[in-house]
C-alpha positions as CSV (number, residue, x, y, z in Angstrom):
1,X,-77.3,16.7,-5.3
2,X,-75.3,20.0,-6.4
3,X,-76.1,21.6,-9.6
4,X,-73.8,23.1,-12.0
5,X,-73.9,25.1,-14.9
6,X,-72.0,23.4,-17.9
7,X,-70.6,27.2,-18.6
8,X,-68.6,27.4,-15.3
9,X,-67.2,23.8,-16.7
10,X,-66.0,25.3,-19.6
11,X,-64.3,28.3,-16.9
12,X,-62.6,25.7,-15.3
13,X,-60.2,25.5,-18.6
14,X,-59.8,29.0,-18.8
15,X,-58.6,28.9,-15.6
16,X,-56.2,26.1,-16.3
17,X,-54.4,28.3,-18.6
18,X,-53.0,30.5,-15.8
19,X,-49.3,30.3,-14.5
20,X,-50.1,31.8,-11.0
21,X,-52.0,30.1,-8.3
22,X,-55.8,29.4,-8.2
23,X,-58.0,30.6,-5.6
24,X,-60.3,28.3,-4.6
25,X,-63.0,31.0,-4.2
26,X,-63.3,31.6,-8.1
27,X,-64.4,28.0,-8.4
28,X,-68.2,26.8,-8.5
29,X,-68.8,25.7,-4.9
30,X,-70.5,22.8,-6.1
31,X,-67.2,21.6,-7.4
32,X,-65.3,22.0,-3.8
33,X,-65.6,19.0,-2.4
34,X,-64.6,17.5,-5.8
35,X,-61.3,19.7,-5.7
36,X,-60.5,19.1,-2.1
37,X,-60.5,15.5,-2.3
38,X,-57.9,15.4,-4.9
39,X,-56.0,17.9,-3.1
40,X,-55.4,15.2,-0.1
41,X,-51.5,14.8,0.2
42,X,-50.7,18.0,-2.3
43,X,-48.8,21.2,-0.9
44,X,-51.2,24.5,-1.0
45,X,-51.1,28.0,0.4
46,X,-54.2,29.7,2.4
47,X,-54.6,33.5,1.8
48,X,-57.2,34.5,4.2
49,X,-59.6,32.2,4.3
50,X,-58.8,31.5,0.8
51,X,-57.1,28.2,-0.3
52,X,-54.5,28.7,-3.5
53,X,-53.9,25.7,-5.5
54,X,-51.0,25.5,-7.6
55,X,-51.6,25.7,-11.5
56,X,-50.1,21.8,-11.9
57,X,-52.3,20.7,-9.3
58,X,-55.5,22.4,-10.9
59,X,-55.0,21.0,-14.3
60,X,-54.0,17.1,-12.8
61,X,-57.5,17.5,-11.0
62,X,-59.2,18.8,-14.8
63,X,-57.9,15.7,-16.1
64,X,-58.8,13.7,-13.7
65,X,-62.4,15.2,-14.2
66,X,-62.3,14.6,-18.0
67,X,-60.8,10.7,-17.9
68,X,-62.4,9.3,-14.8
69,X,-65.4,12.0,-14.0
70,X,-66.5,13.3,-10.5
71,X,-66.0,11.7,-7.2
72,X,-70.0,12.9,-6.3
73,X,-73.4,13.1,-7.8
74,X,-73.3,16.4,-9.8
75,X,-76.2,17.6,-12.0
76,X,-75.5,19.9,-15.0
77,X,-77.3,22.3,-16.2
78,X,-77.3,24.1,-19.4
79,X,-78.4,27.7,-19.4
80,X,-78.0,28.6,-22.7
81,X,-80.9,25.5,-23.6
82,X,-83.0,27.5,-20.9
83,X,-82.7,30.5,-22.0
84,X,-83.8,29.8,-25.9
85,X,-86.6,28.3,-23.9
86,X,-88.0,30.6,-22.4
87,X,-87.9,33.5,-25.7
């Protein structure tokens, strides 16, 4: 099981904001296989060895994360609990 911080969740919305394309890269890679299975059937562009999803597609997959969760087992973690922790 992958493990995620909770903070690069909350990036995820920042990101959504954006008019140009996403690159796949600046996305948790514990949230790839997540992405790419809702990206079965969409149009994207490949930079490189870079995948750019378009802005519409990135915020259908957000909501599809906030109304009907992950597709995989995927353990959160919260860092800012950890570090008030361990002070």
């Amino acid at each position: 099981m992958q493990t995620v911080a909770i903070e690069k969740l909350r990036d995820l919305h920042r990101l959504a904001s954006s008019r140009e394309d996403i690159h796949i890269s600046a996305i948790n890679e514990a949230l790839h296989a997540d992405l790419k299975n809702s990206l079965i059937g969409k149009t994207f562009r490949m930079l490189g060895n870079d995948i750019l999803i378009h802005p519409s597609d990135f915020r259908d997959w957000l909501h599809k994360l906030n109304t009907s969760g992950f597709d995989y087992a995927l353990q959160l973690k919260d860092e800012r609990k950890e570090a008030i922790a361990r002070y």
